[in-house]
C-alpha positions, 0 to 999 in steps of 0.5 A, spaced: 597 362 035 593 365 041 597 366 048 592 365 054 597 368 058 603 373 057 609 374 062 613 379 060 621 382 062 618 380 069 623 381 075 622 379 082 628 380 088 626 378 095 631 384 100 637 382 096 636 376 092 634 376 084 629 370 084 626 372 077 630 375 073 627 380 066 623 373 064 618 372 060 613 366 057 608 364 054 602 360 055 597 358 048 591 358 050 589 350 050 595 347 051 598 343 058 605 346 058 610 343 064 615 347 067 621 344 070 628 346 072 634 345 078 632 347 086 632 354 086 630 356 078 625 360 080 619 356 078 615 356 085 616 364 085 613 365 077 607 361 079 606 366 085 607 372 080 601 368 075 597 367 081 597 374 084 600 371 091 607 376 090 607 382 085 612 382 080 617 388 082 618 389 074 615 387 067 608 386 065 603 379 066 598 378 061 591 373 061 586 373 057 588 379 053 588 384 060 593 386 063 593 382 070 600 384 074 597 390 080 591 383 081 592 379 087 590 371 087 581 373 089 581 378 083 584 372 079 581 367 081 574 370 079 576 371 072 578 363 072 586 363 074 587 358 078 593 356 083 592 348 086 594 343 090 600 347 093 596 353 097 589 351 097 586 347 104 580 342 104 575 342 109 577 337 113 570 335 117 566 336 111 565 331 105 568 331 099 562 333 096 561 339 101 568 342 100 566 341 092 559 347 094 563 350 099 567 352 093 563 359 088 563 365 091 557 370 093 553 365 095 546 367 097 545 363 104 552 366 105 548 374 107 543 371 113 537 376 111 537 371 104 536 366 109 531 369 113 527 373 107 529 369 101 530 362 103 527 360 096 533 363 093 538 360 097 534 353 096 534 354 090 542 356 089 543 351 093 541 345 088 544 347 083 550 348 087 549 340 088 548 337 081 553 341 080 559 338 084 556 331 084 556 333 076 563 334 077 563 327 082 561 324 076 566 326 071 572 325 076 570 318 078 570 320 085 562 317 087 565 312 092 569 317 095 564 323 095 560 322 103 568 321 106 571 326 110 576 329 107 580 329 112 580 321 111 581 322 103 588 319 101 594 324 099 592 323 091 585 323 092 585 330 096 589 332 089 583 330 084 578 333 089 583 339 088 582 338 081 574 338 081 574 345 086 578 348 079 571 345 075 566 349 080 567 356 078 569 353 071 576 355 070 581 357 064 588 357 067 590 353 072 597 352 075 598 345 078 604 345 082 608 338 083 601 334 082 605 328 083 607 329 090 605 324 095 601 321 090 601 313 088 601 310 081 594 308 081 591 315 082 597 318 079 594 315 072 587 317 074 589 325 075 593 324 069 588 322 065 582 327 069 587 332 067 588 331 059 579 330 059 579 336 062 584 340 057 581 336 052 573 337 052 572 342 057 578 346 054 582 348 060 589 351 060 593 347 064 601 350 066 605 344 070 610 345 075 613 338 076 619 333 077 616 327 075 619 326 068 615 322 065 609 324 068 611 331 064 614 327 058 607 323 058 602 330 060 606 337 057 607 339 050 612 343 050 615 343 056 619 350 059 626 350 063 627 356 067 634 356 070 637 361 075 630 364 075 630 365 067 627 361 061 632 357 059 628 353 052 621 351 050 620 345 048 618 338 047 621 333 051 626 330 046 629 337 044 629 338 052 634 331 053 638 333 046 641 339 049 647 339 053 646 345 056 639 345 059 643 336 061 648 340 065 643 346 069 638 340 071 642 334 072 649 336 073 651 333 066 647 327 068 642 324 063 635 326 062 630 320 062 623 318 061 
């Protein structure tokens, strides 16, 4: 089994607080695995640590084999370890399709002596950088959408736009915090559905964040709980709901459903 991603023993406090405690997973590479777990288990703080936004006080972070843990979110983001749908802004006044251009770095017409001494290279990059974010238009089934403001778009289409921003710099691993949020059932099942083809053809690695159970049970295999900022299980959702004590960290002693 090849893990695209390793955290091991790590430790995060914040003054006196212990938000992640000597915790540790793995990611196979490959694999859409969901995250879930009570307010407060420590599930958007991990995220954080993966994604470079806090560095951990102690233990290791690895991805893709290189040890990552002194990186913050730019160095990560070059080597295609994404975080969306939480942090990231669309271009408010500009299309879908620009934002989808506006996402590679280094982009020569960004330097104004390529401008003016090499505008054929910036021509030349800047069709490329087109048919690629309208191949992405394309996958996404965003075409009617593709010349809107973004600022116009709807909560769950900004969310699949996100998505193709990801598909830009062709991404590995990608963190996707509460993707369900604020998204109705119609495109909820389109950014499902975008999620598994971008995992299934194009082999991305996606680690879930959700509270939507059954987008979880319907999407992830396996399925993590952290509880009071530690891994609690690792499972599928059926061992998840048969066990009585991740029922009485998560509901209470409620019951689990799908």
């Amino acid at each position: 089994m090849s893990h695209i991603l390793e955290v091991k023993n790590v430790s995060k406090s914040f003054d006196a607080l212990t938000v992640i405690d000597d915790c540790s997973i793995e990611i196979e590479q490959g694999s859409i695995t969901g995250l879930i777990g009570p307010n407060g288990a420590g599930k958007t703080t991990m995220f954080n640590l993966i994604a470079g936004v806090y560095l951990p006080d102690s233990g290791q972070i690895n991805y893709a084999g290189e040890d990552i843990t002194p990186l913050y979110s730019q160095a990560l983001f070059h080597r295609g370890l994404l975080r969306t749908f939480q942090i990231a802004q669309e271009f408010s006044h500009m299309t879908a399709l620009e934002n989808l251009m506006m996402v590679p770095a280094d982009q020569p017409g960004e330097k104004l002596s390529n401008v003016w001494l090499r505008p054929a290279l910036v021509r030349s990059f800047e069709r490329e950088i087109q048919q690629k974010a309208n191949d992405v238009i394309d996958f996404l089934k965003l075409g009617h959408i593709k010349n809107e403001l973004a600022g116009n778009l709807s909560g769950g289409q900004k969310k699949l736009l996100e998505l193709g921003r990801t598909m830009m710099v062709d991404a590995k691993l990608v963190l996707l915090d509460e993707v369900a949020a604020g998204v109705n059932r119609t495109l909820l099942k389109d950014l499902t559905a975008n999620i598994q083809r971008l995992n299934r053809e194009l082999g991305y690695t996606f680690f879930v964040i959700e509270h939507d159970m059954d987008m979880i049970a319907q999407l992830c295999s396996p399925i993590i709980v952290m509880a009071e900022g530690r891994k609690m299980m690792q499972g599928s959702i059926e061992e998840i709901r048969a066990n009585n004590e991740v029922v009485e960290a998560y509901f209470g002693g409620g019951v689990i459903t799908t």
